[in-house]
Structure formats: structure tokens, C-alpha cells
C-alpha positions as CSV (number, residue, x, y, z in Angstrom):
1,X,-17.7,24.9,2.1
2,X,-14.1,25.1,2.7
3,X,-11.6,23.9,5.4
4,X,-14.0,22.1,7.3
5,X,-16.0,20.4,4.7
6,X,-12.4,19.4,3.4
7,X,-11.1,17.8,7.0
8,X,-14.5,16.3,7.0
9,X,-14.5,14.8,3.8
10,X,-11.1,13.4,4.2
11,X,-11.9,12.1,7.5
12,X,-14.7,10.4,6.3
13,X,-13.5,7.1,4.8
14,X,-11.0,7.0,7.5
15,X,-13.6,6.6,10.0
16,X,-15.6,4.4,8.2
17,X,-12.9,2.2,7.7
18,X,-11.5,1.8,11.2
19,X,-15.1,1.0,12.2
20,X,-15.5,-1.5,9.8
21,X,-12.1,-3.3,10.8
22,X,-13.2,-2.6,14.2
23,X,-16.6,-4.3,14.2
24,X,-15.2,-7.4,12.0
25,X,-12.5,-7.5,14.2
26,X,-11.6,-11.7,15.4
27,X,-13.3,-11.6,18.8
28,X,-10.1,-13.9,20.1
29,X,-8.0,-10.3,19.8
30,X,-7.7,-8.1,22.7
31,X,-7.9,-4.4,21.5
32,X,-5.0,-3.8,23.6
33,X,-2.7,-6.4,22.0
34,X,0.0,-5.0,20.5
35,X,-0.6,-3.0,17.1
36,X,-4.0,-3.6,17.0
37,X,-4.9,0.0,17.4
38,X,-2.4,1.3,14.8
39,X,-3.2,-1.6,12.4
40,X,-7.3,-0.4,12.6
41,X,-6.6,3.0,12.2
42,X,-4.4,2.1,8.9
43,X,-5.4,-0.6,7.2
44,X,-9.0,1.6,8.1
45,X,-8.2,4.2,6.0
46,X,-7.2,2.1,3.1
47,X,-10.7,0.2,3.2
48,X,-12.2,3.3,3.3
49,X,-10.9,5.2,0.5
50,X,-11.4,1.9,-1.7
51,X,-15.3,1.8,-0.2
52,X,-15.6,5.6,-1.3
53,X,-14.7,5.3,-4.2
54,X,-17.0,2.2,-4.6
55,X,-19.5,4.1,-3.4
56,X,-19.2,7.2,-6.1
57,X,-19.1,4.8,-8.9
58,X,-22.8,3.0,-7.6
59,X,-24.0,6.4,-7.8
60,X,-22.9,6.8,-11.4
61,X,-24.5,3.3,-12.4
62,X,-28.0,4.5,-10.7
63,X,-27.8,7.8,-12.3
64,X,-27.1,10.1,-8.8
65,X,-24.8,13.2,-9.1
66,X,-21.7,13.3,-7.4
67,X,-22.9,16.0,-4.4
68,X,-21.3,16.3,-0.7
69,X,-24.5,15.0,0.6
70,X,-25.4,12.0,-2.3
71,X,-21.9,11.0,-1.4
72,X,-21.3,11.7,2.3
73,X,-24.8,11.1,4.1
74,X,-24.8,7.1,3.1
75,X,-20.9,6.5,4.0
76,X,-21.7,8.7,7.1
77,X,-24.8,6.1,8.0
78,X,-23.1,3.0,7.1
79,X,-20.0,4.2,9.6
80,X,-22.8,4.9,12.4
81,X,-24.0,1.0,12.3
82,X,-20.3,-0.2,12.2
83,X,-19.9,2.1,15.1
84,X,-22.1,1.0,17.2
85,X,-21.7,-2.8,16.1
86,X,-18.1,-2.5,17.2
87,X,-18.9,-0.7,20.3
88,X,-21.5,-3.7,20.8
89,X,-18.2,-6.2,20.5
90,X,-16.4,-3.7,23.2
91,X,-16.2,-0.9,22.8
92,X,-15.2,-0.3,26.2
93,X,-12.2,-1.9,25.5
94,X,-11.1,-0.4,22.2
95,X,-11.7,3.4,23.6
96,X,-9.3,2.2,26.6
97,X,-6.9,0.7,23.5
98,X,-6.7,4.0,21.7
99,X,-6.2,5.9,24.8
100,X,-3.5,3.8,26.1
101,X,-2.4,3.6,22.3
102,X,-2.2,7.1,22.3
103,X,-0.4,7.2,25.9
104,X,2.2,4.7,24.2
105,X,2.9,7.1,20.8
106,X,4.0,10.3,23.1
107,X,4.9,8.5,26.2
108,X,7.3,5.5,24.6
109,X,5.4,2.0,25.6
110,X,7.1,0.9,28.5
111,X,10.6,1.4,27.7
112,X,13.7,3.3,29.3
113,X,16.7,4.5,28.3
114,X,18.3,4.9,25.6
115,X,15.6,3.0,24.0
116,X,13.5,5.4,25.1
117,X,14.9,8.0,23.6
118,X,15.4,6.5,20.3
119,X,11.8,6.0,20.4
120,X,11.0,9.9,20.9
121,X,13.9,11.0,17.9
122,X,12.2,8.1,15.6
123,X,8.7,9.7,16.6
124,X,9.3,13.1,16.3
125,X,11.2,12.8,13.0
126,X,8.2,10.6,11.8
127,X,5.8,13.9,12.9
128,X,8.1,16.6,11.0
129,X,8.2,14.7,8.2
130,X,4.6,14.3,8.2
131,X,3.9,18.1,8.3
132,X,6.5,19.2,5.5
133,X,4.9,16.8,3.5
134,X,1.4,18.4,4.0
135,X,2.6,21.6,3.4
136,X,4.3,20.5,0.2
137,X,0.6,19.0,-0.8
138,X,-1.6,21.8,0.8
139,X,0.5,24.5,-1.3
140,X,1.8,22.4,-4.2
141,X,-0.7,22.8,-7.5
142,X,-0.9,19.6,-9.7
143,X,2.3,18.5,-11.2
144,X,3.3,17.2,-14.5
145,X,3.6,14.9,-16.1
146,X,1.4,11.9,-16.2
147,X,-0.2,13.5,-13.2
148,X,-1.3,16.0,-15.4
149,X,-2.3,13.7,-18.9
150,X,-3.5,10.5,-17.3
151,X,-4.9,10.8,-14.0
152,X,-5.9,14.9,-13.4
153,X,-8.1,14.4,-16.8
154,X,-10.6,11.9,-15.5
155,X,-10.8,13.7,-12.0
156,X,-11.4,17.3,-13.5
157,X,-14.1,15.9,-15.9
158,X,-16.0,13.9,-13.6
159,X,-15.8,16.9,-11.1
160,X,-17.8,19.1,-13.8
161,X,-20.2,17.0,-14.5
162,X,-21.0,14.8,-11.8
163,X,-20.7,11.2,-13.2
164,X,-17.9,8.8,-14.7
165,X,-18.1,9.7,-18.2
166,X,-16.2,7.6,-20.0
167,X,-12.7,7.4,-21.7
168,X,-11.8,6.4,-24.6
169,X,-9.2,5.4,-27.4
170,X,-8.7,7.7,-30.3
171,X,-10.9,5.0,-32.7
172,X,-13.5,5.2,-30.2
173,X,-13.1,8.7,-29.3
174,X,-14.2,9.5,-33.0
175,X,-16.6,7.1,-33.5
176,X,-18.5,8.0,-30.0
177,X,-19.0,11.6,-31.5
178,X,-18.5,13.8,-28.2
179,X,-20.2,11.1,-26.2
180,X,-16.6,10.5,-24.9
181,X,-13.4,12.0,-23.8
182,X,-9.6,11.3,-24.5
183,X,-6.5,11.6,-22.6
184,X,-3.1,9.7,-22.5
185,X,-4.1,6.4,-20.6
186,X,-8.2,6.2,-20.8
187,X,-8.0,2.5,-19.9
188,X,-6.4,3.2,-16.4
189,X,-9.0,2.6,-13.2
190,X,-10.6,5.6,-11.8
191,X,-9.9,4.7,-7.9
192,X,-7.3,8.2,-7.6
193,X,-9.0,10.7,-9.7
194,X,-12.2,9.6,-7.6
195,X,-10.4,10.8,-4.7
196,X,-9.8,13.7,-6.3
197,X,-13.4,14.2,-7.4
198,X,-14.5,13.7,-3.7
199,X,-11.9,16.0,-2.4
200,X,-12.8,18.7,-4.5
201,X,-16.3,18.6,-3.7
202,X,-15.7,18.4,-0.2
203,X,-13.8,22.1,-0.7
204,X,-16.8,23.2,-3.0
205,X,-14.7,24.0,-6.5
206,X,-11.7,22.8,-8.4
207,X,-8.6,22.8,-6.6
208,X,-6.0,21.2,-8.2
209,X,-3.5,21.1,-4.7
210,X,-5.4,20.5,-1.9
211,X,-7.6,17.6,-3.8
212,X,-4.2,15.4,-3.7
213,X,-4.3,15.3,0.6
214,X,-5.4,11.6,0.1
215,X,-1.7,10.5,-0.7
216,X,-0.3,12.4,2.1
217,X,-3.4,10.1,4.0
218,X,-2.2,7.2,2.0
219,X,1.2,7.6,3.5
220,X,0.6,7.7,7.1
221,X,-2.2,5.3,6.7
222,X,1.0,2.9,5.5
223,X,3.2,4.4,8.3
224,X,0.7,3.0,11.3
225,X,-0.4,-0.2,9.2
226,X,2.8,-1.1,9.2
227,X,3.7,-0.2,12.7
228,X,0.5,-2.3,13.7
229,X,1.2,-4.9,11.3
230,X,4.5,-6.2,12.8
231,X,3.8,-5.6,16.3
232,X,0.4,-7.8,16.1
233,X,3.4,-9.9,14.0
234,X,5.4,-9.8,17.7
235,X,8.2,-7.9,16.7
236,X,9.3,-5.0,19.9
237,X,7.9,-1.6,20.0
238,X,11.3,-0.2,19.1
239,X,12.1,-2.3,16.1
240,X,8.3,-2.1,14.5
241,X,8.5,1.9,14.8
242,X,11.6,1.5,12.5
243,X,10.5,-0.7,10.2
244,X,7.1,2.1,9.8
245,X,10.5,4.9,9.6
246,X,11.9,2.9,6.6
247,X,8.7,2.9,4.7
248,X,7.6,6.6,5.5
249,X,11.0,7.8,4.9
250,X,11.5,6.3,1.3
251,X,12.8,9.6,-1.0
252,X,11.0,8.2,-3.7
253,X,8.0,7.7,-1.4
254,X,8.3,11.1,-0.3
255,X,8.5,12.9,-3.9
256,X,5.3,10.6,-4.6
257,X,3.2,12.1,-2.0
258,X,4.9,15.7,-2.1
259,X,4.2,16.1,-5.9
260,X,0.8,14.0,-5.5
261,X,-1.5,12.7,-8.6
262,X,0.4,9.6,-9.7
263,X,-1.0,6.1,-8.5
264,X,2.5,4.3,-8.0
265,X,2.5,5.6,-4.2
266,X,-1.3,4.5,-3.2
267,X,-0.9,1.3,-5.5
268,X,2.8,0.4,-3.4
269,X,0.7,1.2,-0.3
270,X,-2.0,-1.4,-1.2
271,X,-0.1,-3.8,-2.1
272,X,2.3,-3.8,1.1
273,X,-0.6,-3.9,3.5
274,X,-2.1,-6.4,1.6
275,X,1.0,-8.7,1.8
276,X,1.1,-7.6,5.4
277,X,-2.3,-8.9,5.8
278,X,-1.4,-12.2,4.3
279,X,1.1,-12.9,6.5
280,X,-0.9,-12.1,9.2
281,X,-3.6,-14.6,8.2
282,X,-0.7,-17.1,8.3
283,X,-0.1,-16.3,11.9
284,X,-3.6,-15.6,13.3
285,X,-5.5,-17.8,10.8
286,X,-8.1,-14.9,11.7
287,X,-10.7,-15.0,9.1
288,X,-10.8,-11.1,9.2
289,X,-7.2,-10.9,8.0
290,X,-7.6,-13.2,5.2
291,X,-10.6,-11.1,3.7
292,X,-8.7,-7.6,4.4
293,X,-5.8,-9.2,2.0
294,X,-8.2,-9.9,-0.5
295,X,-10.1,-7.1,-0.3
296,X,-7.0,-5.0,-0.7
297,X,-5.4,-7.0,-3.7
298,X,-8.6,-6.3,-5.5
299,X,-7.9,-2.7,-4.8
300,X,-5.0,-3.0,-6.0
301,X,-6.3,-3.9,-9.4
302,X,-8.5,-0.5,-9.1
303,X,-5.5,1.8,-8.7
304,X,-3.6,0.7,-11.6
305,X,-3.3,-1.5,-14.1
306,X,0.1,-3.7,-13.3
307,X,-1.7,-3.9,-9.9
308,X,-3.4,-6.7,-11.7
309,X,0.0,-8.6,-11.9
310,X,1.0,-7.3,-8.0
311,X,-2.0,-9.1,-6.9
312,X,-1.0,-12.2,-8.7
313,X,2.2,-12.3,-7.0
314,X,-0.1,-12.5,-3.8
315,X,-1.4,-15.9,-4.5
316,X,2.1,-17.6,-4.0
317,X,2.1,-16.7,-0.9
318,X,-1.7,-17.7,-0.1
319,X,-1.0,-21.1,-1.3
320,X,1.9,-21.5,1.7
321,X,-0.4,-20.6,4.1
322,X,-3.3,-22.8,2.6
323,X,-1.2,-25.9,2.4
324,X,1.7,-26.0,5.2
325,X,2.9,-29.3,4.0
326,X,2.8,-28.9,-0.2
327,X,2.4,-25.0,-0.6
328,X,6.2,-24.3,-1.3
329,X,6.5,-27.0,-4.1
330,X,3.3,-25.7,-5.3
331,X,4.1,-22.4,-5.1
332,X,7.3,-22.8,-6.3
333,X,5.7,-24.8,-9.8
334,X,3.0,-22.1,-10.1
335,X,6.4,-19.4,-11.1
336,X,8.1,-22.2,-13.3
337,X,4.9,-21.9,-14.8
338,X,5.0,-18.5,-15.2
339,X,8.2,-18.3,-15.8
340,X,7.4,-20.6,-18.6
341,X,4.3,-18.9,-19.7
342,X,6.1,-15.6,-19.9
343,X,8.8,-17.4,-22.4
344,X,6.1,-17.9,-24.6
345,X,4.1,-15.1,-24.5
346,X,7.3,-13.5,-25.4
347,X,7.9,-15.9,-28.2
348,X,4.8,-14.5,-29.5
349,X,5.9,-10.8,-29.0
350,X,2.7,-10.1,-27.1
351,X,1.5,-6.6,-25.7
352,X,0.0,-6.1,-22.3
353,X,-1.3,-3.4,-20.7
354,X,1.3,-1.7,-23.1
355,X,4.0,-3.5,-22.3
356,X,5.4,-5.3,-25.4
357,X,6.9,-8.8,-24.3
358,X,9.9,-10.5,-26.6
359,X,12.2,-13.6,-26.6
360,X,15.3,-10.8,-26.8
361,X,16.4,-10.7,-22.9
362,X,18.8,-7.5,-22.7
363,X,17.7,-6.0,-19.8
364,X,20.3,-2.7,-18.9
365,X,22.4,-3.8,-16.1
366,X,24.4,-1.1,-15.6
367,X,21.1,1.5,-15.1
368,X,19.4,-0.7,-12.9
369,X,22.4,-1.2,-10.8
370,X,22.6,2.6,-10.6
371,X,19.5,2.8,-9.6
372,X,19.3,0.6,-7.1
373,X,22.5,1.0,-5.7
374,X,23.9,3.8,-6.4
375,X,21.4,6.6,-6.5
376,X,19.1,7.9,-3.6
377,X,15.9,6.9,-4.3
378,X,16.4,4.0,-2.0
379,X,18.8,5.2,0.9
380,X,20.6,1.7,1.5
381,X,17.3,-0.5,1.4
382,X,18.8,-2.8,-1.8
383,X,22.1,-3.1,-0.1
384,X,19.8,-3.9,3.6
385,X,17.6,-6.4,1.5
386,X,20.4,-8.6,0.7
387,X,22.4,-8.8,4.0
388,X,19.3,-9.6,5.8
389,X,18.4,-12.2,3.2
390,X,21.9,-13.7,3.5
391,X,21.5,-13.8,7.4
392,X,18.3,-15.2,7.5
393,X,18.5,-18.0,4.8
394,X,18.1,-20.4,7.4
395,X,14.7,-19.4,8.4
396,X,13.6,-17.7,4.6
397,X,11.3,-20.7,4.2
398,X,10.2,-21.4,7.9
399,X,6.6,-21.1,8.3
400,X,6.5,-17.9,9.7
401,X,8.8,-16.1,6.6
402,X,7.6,-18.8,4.1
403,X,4.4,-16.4,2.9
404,X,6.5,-13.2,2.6
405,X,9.3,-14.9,0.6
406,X,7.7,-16.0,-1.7
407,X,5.6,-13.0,-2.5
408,X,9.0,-11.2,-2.9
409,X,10.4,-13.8,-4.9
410,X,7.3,-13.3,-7.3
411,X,7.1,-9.6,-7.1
412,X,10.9,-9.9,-7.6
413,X,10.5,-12.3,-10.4
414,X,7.9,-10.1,-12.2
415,X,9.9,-6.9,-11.9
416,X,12.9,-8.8,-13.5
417,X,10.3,-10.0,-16.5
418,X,9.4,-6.4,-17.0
419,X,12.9,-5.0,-17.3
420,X,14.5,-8.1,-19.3
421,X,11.9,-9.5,-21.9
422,X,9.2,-6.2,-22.7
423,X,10.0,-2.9,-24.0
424,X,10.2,-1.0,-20.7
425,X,13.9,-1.7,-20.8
426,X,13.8,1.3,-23.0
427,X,12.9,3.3,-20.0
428,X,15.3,1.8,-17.5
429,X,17.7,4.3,-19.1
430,X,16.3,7.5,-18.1
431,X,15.6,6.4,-14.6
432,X,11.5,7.1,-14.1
433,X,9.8,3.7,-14.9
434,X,12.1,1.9,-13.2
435,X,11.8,3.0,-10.2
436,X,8.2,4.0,-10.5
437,X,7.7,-0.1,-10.5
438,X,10.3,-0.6,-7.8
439,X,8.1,1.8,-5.4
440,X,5.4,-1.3,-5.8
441,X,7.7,-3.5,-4.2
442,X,9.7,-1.4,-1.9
443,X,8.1,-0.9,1.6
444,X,7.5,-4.5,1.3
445,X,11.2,-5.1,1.3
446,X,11.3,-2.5,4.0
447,X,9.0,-4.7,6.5
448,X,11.1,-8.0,5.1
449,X,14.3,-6.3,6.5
450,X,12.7,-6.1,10.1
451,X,11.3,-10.0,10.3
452,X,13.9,-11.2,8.4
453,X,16.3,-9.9,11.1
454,X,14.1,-10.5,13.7
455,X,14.1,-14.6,12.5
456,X,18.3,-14.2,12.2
457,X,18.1,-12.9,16.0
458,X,15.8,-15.1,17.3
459,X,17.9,-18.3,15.6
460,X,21.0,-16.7,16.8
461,X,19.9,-16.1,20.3
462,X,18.2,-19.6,20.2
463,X,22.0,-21.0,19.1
464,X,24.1,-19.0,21.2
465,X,22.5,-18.3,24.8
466,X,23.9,-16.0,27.0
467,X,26.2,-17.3,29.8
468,X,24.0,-18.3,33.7
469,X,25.0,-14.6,36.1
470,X,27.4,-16.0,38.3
471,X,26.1,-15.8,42.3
């Protein structure tokens, strides 16, 4: 076991989840419309690496030891049938797709110029960055610090001994007498040191860098489910390959996936492919989108805890799509309730999930403005977000921005709860939770700047039409 166990056991779950997408795929899509290649093969590997992981903890339930074949040998079935179901529904068709896909990635689709060549700097920067990044993970060993105390823990232990053994407070730690074991968050979810477990047995022993290539997959699974995602959306070639730039070029991002083992990344991932998925629903009213965006906001939940409330800020948007003619009111009473809800919850000076809430709102202004506009976590994406919201407030609550608004209003809303009424305001300071909850939120903004502009154009063009040639 080695190299090749390893590129087979990462490749794994990505196949499986393209084949799944591709065999539940709405039969009213062409496999050759735009995006719909790239949006299988990304949104795929999500669903996959959620389904692994599924799979590894069914096998703990029943008793099974985590082994190559235990794991690999169902997964590898299951993506068989979904094969050959999806080939069933055309599978014709979708190998022509990924061919001409393909064809389209290295050849630009159809485009000239100096479009053209913007197309081949975007996608050959996008491939560099790629292969620093999988250096950086290949040849990087774990790094501290919560990678090391909270996640790494859970991964190393279950590696040794084959099951999910559990965690546990210090009380309970005592009290289980060596029946349990201890590190610095025991109640997180054990989606990404599962990945690490299955990585690592893939190579055949402990190996503490290359068991972290899932967030290097996690990153360009984002890249093409976004590219895929707003093309299927109807946004040009050109301007969908920049919005899936933005989001793969994030530094913060990038330091996530070079030093791998925290779950901000993967959870940020989720949760922008989920939204992505929502919106799609909206459009397509495909019944295969609407189940992707839930089945990905539960995962959310699995990666970590606040993806609980990340989720939550997905239902907003639901309601829109549910309810065309009374989703905004409702949607917009549902956060005045929250909003209300939090003020007492506060009042109380409850803790969640760690987070201790209060009725004393002094959130630090001056460090969250210098993190979000002055630093370079970010590159200009806070000073982006704004113009484009000013130049599309026109269309913000249109039906086909209405969903996506008001996700970011909630994710927006629940980021300013966190900062202004609970103790991680304490943090905001030193400039790592803060932006470790902003990267939740922040290639979702990324894809808001490309249809929010692309609504502005569209209304603009639509107002001011260009003057009849003269014959």
C-alpha cells in the first residue's frame, strides 16, 4: 500500500459522488448544458466524502473494523450500480459532455480574442495554484494548533483501533474509567478526522501530511462547483471561470488548505455549494437540486458545530423559493424573530456551543474593520461585496437574487450576533476567530459578486440599449 492505494482511496468518493449526481440527475437537463459537467464532478465529490464518512461510522455501529476493503469494496459496489444507472439515463451523452467539457477547459468554449486569452491566464493560474497547494499538503506534516488538539486526536485514535471510540468531557472522561478519551473539543463531529482515518489507511500507516489531501480535494471540488453552479445559473463562460478564481484564490482559503486539519475550509465549502444549490432549485425547480441543498446543509452540521446555525441561515432562503408571493415577508419575520430570540437568550447570558451570549453589545469595530478591510485575508472581496450590492439594489430582491439575499442577510446577521452580543468578541482582537467564521461566509459573497453584477448588467443593458448600426 502506498501511492496508488492513496490516489485510489481519494478517488473513491469522488467517483461515487459524480455517479450519484449523475444517475439522479433531472432528465429535462442536457449533459451538455452549460456547467453541468463541472457542477457533477463538484458538488460529486462533496456527496461523496459526506457518504464515506457515513459509511465508516455504519461500520462502527455494526461492529466492522475500519480496513481498505470493509471500507472500499461496498462504496466501490454502490458507485458500480450508480454507474450503470446513469449510463442507463445516457450515458452516451454525458461521456460526449465530459469530453467536450474537457475540450472547453484547455481549448476556451467558443470564445476569441482577448477573451480568449483571459480565459487561458485565468485557467492556467487556477492549475498552478492547484499544484503549489498539493505540494504544500503532500510535504506539509500536521500543523498546530487546533489542528493538532481538536481534530488530529479523534483521527489518530480511531486510526489505531479501528472504530469511533468516543470523546469525552473531563467529568466523563474520569468517570468512564479508560473507556474514553479526551482532547480539547470532544463534542465536535467526526466528518474530517474520518477523512483522515480513511486516508491513512488507504496509504497503510499514520501519516500525518498526506492524510489532509481531502482539503486540497475540497478546494477544487468548490472551484468547479462553482464554475458549474453559475453557468447552469446562465452566467458566460468568462465571468463564471472568475467567480470559481475568487473563491479558489481566497488567502485565507489557501492557508486553510495549505496547512490542512481545521474544518472551517470544508465547512465554508459545504455551505457555499449548498446555498448554490438552493438557488439553483429556485431556478430549475429540479427536484435533484433541492435534495443536494439539503443533503449538503446536513453535512454541514457534521463538519462543525456552528454549521448547525450556517444551515439555519439556509432556510430563509428556502422559504422565498417555496412561497414566491409571501416568502420575503416571511422570511423577513423568521430573522425579527431571531433577532428577537437572540435578545433574550442573551438576556439570559446563555452558552452555546461555547459561545457565551449577553445583553452587553460591544462588538470591536476597529478590528473587524481591519480585518475586513484592511488586511489580506480577503484581497478586496468586502470592498467588491458592497459596490455590487449598491449597484444591484434594484434587482437584490427580484426572484432570481431573492434566495441568495437573504441567505447573506442571515449568514450576515448571524456573524454580526456572534461578534456583538457572545464572548467571541474577545477574539476579534487577535484576528483568528474572526476570520475563521468569516471563511464560512466568504466564497458565498464571492459567487454574490458575479450574479449580483450580472443582474446590474442585465438591468442596465435592458435600460440603456445600444444605438441601431447605421446602413
Amino acid at each position: 500500500m502506498g501511492a496508488a492505494t492513496l490516489a485510489i482511496g481519494l478517488l473513491l468518493p469522488w467517483l461515487f459522488g459524480a455517479a450519484a449526481l449523475a444517475a439522479t440527475r433531472s432528465a429535462a437537463r442536457a449533459p451538455v448544458a452549460a456547467g453541468e459537467i463541472a457542477w457533477i464532478a463538484g458538488a460529486g465529490y462533496l456527496v461523496g466524502a459526506f457518504a464515506l464518512t457515513l459509511w465508516m461510522r455504519v461500520l462502527s455501529v455494526i461492529g466492522v473494523g475500519f480496513g481498505f476493503v470493509a471500507i472500499a469494496a461496498p462504496v466501490a459496489v454502490a458507485t458500480l450500480a450508480l454507474a450503470y444507472v446513469a449510463w442507463r439515463r445516457g450515458g452516451p451523452a454525458l461521456a460526449a459532455a465530459t469530453r467536450s467539457a474537457l475540450r472547453a477547459l484547455i481549448g476556451s468554449p467558443g470564445l476569441a480574442g482577448a477573451a480568449r486569452v483571459l480565459w487561458w491566464l485565468l485557467v492556467g493560474w487556477l492549475a498552478l495554484r492547484f499544484v503549489l497547494l498539493g505540494l504544500a499538503v503532500n510535504w506539509q506534516p500536521l500543523y498546530p494548533w487546533d489542528a493538532w488538539v481538536q481534530w488530529a486526536t479523534k483521527a489518530r485514535v480511531w486510526y489505531e483501533l479501528g472504530y469511533l471510540a468516543p470523546f469525552a468531557l473531563p467529568d466523563a472522561w474520569f468517570a468512564q474509567n479508560g473507556r474514553a478519551y479526551f482532547d480539547a473539543a470532544p463534542h465536535y463531529p467526526p466528518t474530517m478526522p474520518l477523512l483522515q482515518v480513511w486516508a491513512n489507511i488507504a496509504v497503510g500507516h499514520w501519516d500525518d501530511a498526506r492524510m489532509n489531501w481531502p482539503w486540497w480535494q475540497i478546494a477544487v471540488a468548490l472551484t468547479l462547483a462553482v464554475y458549474g453552479g453559475l453557468s447552469r445559473l446562465g452566467v458566460s463562460a468568462v465571468a463564471a471561470l472568475f467567480g470559481a478564481f475568487m473563491v479558489a484564490t481566497l488567502p485565507l482559503a489557501n492557508a486553510h488548505v495549505a496547512l490542512a486539519g481545521y474544518a472551517d475550509f470544508p465547512l465554508a465549502a459545504y455551505y457555499t455549494v449548498a446555498a448554490l444549490a438552493l438557488v439553483l432549485w429556485g431556478a430549475t425547480r429540479s427536484l435533484d437540486d433541492a435534495l443536494l441543498a439539503a443533503l449538503l446543509a446536513v453535512a454541514c452540521t457534521q463538519i462543525k458545530n456552528p454549521g448547525l446555525f450556517w444551515a439555519l441561515t439556509l432556510v430563509p432562503g428556502a422559504l422565498v423559493i417555496l412561497l414566491p408571493r409571501h416568502g420575503l415577508r416571511l422570511a423577513a419575520g423568521g430573522l425579527g424573530v431571531a433577532i428577537v430570540l437572540l435578545a433574550a437568550l442573551a438576556r439570559a447570558n446563555v452558552t452555546i456551543f461555547n459561545y457565551r451570549l449577553r445583553l452587553d453589545f460591544d462588538p470591536a469595530w476597529s478590528a473587524l474593520a481591519e480585518s475586513y478591510f484592511l488586511m489580506g485575508n480577503w484581497n478586496l472581496l468586502c470592498y467588491a461585496a458592497i459596490g455590487v450590492a449598491v449597484l444591484a439594489r434594484r434587482q437584490l430582491f427580484a426572484p432570481a437574487l431573492a434566495p441568495l439575499t437573504v441567505v447573506l442577510i442571515a449568514g450576515l446577521l448571524f456573524l454580526f450576533a456572534v461578534f456583538g452580543f457572545s464572548n467571541a468578541r474577545a477574539w476579534v482582537a487577535d484576528q483568528t476567530t474572526v476570520n475563521r467564521a468569516t471563511l464560512h461566509l466568504a466564497p458565498l459573497l464571492a459567487v454574490f459578486l458575479v450574479l449580483g453584477f450580472r443582474a446590474f448588467a442585465t438591468r442596465w443593458a435592458t435600460a440603456h440599449p445600444a444605438p441601431a448600426a447605421v446602413t
